[in-house]
C-alpha positions as CSV (number, residue, x, y, z in Angstrom):
1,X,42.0,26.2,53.6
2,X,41.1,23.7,56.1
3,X,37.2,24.6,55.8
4,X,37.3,24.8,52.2
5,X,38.5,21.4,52.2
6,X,36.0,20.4,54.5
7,X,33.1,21.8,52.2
8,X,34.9,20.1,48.9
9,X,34.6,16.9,51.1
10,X,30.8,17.5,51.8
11,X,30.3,18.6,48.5
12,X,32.0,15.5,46.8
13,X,30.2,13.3,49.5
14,X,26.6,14.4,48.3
15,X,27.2,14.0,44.9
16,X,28.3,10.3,45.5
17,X,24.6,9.4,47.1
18,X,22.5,7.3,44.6
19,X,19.7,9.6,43.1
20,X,16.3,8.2,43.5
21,X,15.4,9.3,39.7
22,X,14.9,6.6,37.6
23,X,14.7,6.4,33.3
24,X,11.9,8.7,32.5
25,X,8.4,8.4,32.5
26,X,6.8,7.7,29.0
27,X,4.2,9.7,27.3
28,X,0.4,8.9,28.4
29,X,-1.7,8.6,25.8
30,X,-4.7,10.5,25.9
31,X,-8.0,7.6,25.0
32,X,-5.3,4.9,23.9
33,X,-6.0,3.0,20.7
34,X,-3.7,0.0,19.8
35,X,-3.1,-0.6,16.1
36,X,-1.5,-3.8,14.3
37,X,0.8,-2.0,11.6
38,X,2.5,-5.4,10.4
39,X,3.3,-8.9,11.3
40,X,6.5,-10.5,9.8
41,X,9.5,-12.7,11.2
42,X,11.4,-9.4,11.2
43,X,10.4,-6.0,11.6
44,X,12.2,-2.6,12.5
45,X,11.4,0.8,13.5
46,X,13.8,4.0,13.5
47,X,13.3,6.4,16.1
48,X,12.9,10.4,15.3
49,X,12.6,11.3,18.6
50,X,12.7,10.8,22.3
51,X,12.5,7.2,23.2
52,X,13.5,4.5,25.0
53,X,13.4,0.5,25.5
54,X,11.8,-1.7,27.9
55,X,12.7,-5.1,28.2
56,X,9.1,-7.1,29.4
57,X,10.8,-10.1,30.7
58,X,13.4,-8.1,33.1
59,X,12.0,-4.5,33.2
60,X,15.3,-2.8,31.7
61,X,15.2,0.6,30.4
62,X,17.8,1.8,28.1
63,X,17.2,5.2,26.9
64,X,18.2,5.5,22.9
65,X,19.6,8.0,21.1
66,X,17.7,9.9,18.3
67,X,18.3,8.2,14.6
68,X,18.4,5.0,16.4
69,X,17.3,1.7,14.2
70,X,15.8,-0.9,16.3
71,X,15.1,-4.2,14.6
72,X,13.0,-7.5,16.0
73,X,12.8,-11.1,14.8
74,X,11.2,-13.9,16.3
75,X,13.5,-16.3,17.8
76,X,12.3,-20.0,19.4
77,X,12.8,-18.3,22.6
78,X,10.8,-14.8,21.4
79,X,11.9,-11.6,20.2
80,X,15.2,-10.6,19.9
81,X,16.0,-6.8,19.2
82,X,19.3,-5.1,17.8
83,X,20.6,-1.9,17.9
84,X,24.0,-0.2,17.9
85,X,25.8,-2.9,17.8
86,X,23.2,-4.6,20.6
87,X,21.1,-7.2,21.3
88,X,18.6,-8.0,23.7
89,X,16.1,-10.7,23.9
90,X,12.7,-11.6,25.6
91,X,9.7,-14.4,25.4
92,X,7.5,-11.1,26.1
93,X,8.5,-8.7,23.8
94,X,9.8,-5.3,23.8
95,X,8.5,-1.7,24.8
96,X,9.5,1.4,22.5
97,X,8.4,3.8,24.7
98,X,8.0,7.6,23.7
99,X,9.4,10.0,26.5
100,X,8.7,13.7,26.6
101,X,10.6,15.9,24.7
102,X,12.8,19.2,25.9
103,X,14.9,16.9,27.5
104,X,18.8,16.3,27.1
105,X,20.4,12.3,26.5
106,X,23.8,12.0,27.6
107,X,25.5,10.2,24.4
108,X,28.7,7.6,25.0
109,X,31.3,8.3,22.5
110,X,34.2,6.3,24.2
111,X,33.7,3.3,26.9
112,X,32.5,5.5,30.2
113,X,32.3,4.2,33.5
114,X,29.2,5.2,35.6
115,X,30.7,5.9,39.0
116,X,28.9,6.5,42.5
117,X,30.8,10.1,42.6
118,X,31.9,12.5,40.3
119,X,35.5,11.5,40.7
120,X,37.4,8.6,39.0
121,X,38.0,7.0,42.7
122,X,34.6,6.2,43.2
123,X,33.4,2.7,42.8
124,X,31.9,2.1,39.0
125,X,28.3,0.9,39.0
126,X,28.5,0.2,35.2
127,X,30.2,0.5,31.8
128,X,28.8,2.3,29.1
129,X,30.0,1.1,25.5
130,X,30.6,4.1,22.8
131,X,27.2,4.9,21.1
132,X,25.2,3.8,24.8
133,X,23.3,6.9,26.0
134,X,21.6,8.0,29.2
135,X,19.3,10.6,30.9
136,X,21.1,13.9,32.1
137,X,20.3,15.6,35.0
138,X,22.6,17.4,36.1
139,X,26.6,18.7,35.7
140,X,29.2,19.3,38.4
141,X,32.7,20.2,37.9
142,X,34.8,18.6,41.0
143,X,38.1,20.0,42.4
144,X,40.6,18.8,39.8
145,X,38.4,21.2,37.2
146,X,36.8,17.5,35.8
147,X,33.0,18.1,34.8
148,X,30.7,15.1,35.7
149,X,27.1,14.7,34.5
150,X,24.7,12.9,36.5
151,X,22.9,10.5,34.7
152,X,20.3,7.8,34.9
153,X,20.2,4.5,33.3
154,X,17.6,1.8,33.8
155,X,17.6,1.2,37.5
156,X,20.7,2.7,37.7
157,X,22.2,6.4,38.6
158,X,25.7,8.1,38.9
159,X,28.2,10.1,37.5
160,X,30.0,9.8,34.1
161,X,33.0,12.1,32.7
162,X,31.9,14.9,30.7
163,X,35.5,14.0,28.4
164,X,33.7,10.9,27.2
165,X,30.1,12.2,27.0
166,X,28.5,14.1,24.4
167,X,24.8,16.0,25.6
168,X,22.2,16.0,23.3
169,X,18.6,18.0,23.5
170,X,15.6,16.2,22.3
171,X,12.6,18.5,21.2
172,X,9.4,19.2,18.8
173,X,7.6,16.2,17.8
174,X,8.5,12.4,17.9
175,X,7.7,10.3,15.0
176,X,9.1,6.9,14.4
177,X,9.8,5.2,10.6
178,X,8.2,1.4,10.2
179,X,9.0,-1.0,8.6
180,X,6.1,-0.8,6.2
181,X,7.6,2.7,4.6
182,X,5.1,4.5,6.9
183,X,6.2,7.4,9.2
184,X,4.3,7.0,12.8
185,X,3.4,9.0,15.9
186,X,3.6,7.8,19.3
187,X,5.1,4.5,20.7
188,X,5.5,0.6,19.4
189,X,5.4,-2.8,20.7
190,X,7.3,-6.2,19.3
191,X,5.0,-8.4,20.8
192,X,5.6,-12.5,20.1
193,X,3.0,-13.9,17.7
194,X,3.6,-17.1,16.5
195,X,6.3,-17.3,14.2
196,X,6.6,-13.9,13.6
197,X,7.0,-10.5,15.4
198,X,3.4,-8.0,15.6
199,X,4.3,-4.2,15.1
200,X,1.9,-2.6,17.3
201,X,1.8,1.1,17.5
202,X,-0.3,2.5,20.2
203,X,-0.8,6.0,20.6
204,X,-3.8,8.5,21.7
205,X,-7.0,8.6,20.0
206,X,-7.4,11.6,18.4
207,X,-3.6,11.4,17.1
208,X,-4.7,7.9,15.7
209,X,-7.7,9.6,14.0
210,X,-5.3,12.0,12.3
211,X,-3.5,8.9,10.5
212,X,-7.0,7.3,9.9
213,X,-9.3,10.1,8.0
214,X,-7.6,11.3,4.9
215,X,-7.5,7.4,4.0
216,X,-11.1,6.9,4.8
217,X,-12.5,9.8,2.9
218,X,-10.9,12.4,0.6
219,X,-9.6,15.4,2.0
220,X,-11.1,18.0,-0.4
221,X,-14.8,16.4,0.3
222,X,-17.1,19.6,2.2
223,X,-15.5,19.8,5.8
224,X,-19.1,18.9,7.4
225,X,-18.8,15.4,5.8
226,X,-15.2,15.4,6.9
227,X,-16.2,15.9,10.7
228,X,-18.9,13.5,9.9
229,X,-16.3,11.0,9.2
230,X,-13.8,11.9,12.5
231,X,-17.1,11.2,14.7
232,X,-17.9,7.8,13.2
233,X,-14.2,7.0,13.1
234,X,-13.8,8.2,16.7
235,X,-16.7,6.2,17.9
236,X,-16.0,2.6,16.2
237,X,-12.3,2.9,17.6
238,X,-14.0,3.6,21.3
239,X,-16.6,0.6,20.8
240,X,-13.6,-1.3,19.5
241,X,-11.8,-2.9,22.4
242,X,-9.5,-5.1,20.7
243,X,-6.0,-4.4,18.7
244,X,-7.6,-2.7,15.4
245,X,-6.2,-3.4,12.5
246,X,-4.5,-1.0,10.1
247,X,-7.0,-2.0,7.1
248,X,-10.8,-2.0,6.5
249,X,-10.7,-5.1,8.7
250,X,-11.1,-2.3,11.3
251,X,-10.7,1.4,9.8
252,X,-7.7,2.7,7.0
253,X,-4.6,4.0,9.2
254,X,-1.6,5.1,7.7
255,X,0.1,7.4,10.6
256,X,1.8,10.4,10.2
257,X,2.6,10.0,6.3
258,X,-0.7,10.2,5.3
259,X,-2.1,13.0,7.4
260,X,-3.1,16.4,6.0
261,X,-4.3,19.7,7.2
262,X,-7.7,19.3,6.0
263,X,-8.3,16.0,8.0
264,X,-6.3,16.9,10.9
265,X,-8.8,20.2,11.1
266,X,-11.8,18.1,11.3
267,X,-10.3,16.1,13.6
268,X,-9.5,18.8,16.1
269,X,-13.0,20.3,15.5
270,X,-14.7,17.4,16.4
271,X,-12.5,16.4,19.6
272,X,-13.9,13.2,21.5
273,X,-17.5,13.8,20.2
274,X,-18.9,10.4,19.6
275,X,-21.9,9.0,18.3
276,X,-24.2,7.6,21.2
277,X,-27.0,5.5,22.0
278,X,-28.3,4.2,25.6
279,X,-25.3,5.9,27.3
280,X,-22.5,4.3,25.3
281,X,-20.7,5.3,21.8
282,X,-21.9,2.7,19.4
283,X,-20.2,0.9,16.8
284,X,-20.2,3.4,14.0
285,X,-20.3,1.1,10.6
286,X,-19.5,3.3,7.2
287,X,-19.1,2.4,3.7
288,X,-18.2,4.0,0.4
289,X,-22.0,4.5,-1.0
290,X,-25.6,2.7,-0.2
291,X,-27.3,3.4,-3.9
292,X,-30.0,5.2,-3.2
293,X,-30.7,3.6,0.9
294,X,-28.7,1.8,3.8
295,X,-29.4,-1.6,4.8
296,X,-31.2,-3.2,7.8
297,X,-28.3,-5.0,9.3
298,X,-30.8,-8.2,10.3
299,X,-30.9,-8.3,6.3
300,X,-26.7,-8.3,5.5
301,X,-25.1,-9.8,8.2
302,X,-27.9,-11.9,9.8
303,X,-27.8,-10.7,13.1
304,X,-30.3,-9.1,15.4
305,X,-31.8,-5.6,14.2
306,X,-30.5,-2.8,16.1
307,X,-32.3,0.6,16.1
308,X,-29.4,3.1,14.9
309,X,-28.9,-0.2,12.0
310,X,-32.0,0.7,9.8
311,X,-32.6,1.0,6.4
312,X,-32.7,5.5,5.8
313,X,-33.1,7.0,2.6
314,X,-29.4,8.3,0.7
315,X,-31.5,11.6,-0.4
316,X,-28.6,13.6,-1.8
317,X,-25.7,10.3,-2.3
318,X,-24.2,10.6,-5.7
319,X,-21.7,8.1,-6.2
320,X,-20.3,6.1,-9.4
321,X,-20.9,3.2,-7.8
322,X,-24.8,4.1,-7.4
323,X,-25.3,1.6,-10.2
324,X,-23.0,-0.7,-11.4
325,X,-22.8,-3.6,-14.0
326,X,-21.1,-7.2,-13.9
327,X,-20.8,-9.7,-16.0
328,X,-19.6,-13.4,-15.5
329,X,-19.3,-16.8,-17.4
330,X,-21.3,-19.8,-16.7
331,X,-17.7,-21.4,-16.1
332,X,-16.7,-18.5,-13.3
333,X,-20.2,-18.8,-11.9
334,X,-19.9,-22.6,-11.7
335,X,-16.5,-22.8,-10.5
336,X,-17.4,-20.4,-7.7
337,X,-20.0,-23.0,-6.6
338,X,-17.5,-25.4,-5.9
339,X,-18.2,-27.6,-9.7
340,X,-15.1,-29.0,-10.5
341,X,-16.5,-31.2,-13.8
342,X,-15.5,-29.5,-17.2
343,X,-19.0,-30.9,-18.9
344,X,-21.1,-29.7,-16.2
345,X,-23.9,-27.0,-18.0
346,X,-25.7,-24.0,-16.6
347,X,-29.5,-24.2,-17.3
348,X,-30.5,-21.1,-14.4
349,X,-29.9,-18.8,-12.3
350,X,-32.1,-17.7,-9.4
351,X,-32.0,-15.3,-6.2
352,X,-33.3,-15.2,-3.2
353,X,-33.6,-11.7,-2.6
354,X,-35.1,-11.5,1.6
355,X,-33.9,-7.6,2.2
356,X,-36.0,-5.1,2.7
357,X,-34.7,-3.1,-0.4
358,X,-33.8,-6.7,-2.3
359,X,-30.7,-7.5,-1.1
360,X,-30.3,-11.0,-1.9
361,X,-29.6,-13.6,0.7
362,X,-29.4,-16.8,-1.4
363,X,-28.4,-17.9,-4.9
364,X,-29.6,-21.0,-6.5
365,X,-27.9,-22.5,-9.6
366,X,-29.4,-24.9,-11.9
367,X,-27.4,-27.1,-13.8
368,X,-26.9,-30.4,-15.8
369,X,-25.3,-32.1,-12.0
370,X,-28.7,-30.8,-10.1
371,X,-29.5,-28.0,-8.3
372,X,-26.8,-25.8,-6.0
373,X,-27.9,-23.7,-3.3
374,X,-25.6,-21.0,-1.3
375,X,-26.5,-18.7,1.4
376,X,-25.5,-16.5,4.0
377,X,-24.3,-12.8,4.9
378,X,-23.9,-10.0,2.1
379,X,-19.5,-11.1,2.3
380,X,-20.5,-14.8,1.5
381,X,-22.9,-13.5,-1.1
382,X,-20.5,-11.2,-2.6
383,X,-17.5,-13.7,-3.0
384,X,-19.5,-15.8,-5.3
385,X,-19.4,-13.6,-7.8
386,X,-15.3,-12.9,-7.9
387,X,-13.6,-10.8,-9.9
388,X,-10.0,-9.6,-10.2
389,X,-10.3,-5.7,-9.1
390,X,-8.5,-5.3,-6.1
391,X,-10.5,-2.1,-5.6
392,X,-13.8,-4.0,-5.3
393,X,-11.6,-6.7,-2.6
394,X,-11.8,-9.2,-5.0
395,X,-15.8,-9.7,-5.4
396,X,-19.1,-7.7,-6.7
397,X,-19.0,-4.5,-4.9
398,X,-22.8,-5.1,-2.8
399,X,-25.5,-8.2,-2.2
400,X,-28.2,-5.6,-3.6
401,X,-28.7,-7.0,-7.1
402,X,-30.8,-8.3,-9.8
403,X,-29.7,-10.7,-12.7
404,X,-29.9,-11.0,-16.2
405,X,-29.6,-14.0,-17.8
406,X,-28.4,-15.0,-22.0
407,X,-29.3,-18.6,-22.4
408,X,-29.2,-20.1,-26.0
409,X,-30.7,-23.6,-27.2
410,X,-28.5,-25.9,-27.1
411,X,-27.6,-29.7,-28.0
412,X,-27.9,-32.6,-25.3
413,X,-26.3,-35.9,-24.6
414,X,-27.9,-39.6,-24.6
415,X,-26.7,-42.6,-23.6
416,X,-26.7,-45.1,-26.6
417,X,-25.7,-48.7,-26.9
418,X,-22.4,-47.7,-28.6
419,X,-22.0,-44.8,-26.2
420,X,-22.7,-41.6,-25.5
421,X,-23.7,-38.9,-28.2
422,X,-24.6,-35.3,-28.9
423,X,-28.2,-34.7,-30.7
424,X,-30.3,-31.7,-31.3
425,X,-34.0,-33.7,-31.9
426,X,-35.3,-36.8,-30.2
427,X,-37.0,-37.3,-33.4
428,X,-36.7,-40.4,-35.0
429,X,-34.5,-41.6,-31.7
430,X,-35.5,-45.0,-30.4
431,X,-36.1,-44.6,-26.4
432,X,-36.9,-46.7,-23.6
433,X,-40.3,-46.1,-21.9
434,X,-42.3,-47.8,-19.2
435,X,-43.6,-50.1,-21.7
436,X,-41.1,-50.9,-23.6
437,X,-38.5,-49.0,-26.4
438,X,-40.5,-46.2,-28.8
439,X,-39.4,-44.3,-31.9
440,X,-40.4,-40.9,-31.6
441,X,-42.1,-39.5,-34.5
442,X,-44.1,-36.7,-33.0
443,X,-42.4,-33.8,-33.2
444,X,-43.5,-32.5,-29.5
445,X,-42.4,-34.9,-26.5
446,X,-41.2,-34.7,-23.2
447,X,-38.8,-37.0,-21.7
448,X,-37.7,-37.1,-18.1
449,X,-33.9,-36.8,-17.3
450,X,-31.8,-37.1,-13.6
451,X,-31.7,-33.0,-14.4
452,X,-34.5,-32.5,-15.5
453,X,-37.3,-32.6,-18.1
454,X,-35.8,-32.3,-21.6
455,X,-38.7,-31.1,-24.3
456,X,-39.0,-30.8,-27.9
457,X,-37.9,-27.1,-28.2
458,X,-34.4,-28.5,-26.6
459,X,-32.5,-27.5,-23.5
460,X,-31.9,-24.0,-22.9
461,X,-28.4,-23.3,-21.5
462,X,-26.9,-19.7,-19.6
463,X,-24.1,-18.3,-21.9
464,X,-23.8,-15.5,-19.9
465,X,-25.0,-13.3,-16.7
466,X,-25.7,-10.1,-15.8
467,X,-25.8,-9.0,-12.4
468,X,-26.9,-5.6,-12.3
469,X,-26.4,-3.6,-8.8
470,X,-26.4,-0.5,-6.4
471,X,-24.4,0.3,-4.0
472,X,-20.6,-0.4,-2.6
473,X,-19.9,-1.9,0.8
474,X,-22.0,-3.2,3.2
475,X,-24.2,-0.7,3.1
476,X,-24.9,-0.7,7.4
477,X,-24.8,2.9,8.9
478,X,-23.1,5.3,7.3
479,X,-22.7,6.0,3.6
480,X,-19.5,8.1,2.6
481,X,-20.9,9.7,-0.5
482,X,-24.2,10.1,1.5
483,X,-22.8,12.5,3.6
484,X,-20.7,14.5,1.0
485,X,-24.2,14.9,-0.6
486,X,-25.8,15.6,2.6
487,X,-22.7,18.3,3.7
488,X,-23.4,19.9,0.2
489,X,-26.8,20.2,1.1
490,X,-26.4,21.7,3.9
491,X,-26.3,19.3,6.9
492,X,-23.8,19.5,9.6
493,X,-21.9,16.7,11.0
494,X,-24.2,15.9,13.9
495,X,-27.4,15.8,11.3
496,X,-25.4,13.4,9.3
497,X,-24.4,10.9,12.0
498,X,-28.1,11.1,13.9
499,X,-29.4,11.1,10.3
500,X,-27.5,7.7,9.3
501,X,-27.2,6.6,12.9
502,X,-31.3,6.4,14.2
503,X,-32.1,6.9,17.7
504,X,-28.1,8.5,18.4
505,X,-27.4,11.6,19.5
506,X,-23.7,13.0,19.1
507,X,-22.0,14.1,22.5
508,X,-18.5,13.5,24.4
């Protein structure tokens, strides 16, 4: 009895040492990409999974329990998070950290004390509140037939009552629900911004690729184009080193909701292959459809000309936005212009088209206030022509276009001694020349005005424009329904990039 004692006592003693474990290691993500998913003054995310929290001010780790709802707001002081009946804050931000699965979460369902032994006479390190939960390592039933579990919390290790404690196993795949409606893999930071909270979710590359493709380019398009399309994805989000954005500020990412098979195939076919050019993947531009050839980037974003950036021929591309048509008022073409004067008339329209396939770079208006010039990139160009389809982003859909023009002869207006007045014929009108004041009587003249010279066949004003165009996008790199025609052709992916992409070769 006396040695069994002893052993109990050894036993008991060993269990009472601090472990060394600490709360779990997070996943590693695999070619991490960071993605902005929203930006608000309060944002939440509920947890599917294995995860846990990380204060960034302090360093505290609290593992939570599956189903948990985290929410963030900004505060003056930063972000504060709540959850079960919880709050934390930090001027850093918080860490939703995905752990591995196949693992077991011990789960408070009264008040539990964490003691430094598996015995109630042990000294408590810390109280758990019901709903808190842990990492379990191990069990130990002592000598009163009372089962322990060892757990782990934060910084923190010990021993916590079985009676109170309820195990729970963690496995498959962890996905986490945003507060944009949108289901997500891999992890999350509320990061400070202002006054608001940013919901980034950062995860591995080509599980970030999964959430991007089937937004970017239909699933059911030829499975060449669609590797095609996880290459140039793959290798803009490498050249990218900045957050990317969850738009086509950056590339279409919608997580987990939005994947399917299809995609996700190409994907995994296509793993880390890149598009590459002196060593180094290059910034892989696409775009829904050229009209008939890609541009030379020097002639739609004035910037330097780059090799893999010129102008190929579409050979296959057939698109319904190969040719479009837009028309506009003189009063939306004038008011785009910055003319703010109700009276103010169009007289022309002209276009300085400096692209090697047309695309214009300037647009000159002629009118009854004097002559308006704009210039600059195919965006500026394109966003003086607006129109209210959200699908086209709120402008004509390329800066590769030609107008056409509907002018009609129109009255003008002369300054009189009584005023100002409308008339069709300068006939019979008494004007002041250089020598003096003259009735017309000829039927042909020519009078000079502050807009311009007004003749006998009157002035000729724009009652409505054209603007007749090919393309959609940018129309740098890549052209989406280029390389469905090219896939149906017969080209594989690495054709298609090297094809679209001069000069690149595709490798890992």
């Amino acid at each position: 009895m006396k040695k069994f004692g002893i052993v109990s006592f050894i036993l008991l003693l060993m269990v009472s040492l601090p472990l060394t474990a600490m709360a779990a290691d997070p996943v590693k993500y695999s070619n991490q990409v960071d993605v902005n998913i929203k930006e608000s003054s309060s944002v939440y995310v509920s947890l599917k999974g294995s995860y846990q929290l990380v204060n960034l001010d302090t360093q505290s780790i609290e593992i939570l329990p599956v189903n948990t709802t985290v929410y963030g707001k900004k505060t003056s002081s930063g972000v504060q998070v709540d959850y079960q009946s919880k709050y934390q804050t930090s001027a850093k931000g918080f860490d939703i950290q995905e752990i591995p699965g196949n693992q077991k979460i011990a789960i408070f369902t009264l008040q539990s004390e964490m003691k430094k032994g598996a015995s109630s006479g042990y000294p408590t390190i810390k109280t758990f509140s019901a709903g808190d939960s842990a990492t379990y390592i191990q069990s130990f039933t002592n000598s009163l037939g009372e089962t322990w579990y060892n757990v782990t919390s934060g910084s923190s290790s010990g021993w916590v009552l079985g009676s109170t404690t309820q195990l729970q196993t963690i496995s498959g795949l962890s996905l986490v629900d945003a507060s944009d409606g949108r289901t997500y893999r891999g992890s999350f930071l509320f990061s400070p911004s202002g006054t608001n909270v940013k919901l980034i979710n950062y995860l591995g590359m080509e599980d970030y690729l999964k959430g991007v493709l089937p937004n970017e380019m239909p699933a059911s398009w030829h499975t060449e184009a669609l590797k095609a399309q996880a290459i140039a994805a793959r290798s803009y989000a490498y050249s990218t080193k900045s957050t990317l954005s969850n738009t086509v500020a950056s590339q279409v990412y919608k997580g987990y909701s939005s994947e399917d098979s299809r995609t996700n195939a190409a994907v995994e076919a296509t793993k880390d292959l890149k598009a590459v050019y002196g060593g180094k993947p290059i910034q892989t531009f696409f775009y829904s459809t050229s009209g008939g050839k890609t541009a030379n980037i020097s002639d739609v974003w004035n910037t330097s000309q780059q090799p893999y950036y010129t102008s190929v021929a579409d050979t296959y591309e057939n698109s319904p936005h190969s040719n479009w048509t837009q028309s506009f008022t003189p009063n939306e073409i004038l008011k785009s212009f910055g003319v703010t004067k109700a009276d103010t008339v169009l007289y022309d329209m002209s276009l300085s088209k400096t692209g090697a396939n047309g695309e214009v770079s300037g647009v000159t208006l002629t009118t009854s206030d004097g002559v308006i010039t704009k210039t600059g990139n195919e965006n500026t160009i394109r966003k003086l022509f607006p129109i209210s389809s959200s699908s086209s982003y709120g402008m004509i859909k390329s800066n590769w276009f030609d107008t056409s023009l509907t002018k009609s002869k129109n009255a003008f207006v002369v300054q009189t001694a009584s005023g100002q007045s409308n008339i069709s014929s300068a006939v019979a009108q008494t004007v002041q020349t250089k020598s003096g004041q003259v009735t017309l009587s000829n039927p042909t003249y020519s009078i000079q005005t502050n807009s311009g010279v007004i003749t006998s066949s009157g002035i000729t004003s724009v009652t409505d424009i054209t603007l007749n165009g090919k393309g959609f996008g940018h129309r740098i790199g890549m052209s989406q329904y280029g390389a469905k025609g090219f896939a149906e052709n017969g080209w594989n992916a690495e054709k298609i990039i090297t094809h679209y992409f001069q000069g690149s070769t595709v490798s890992k």
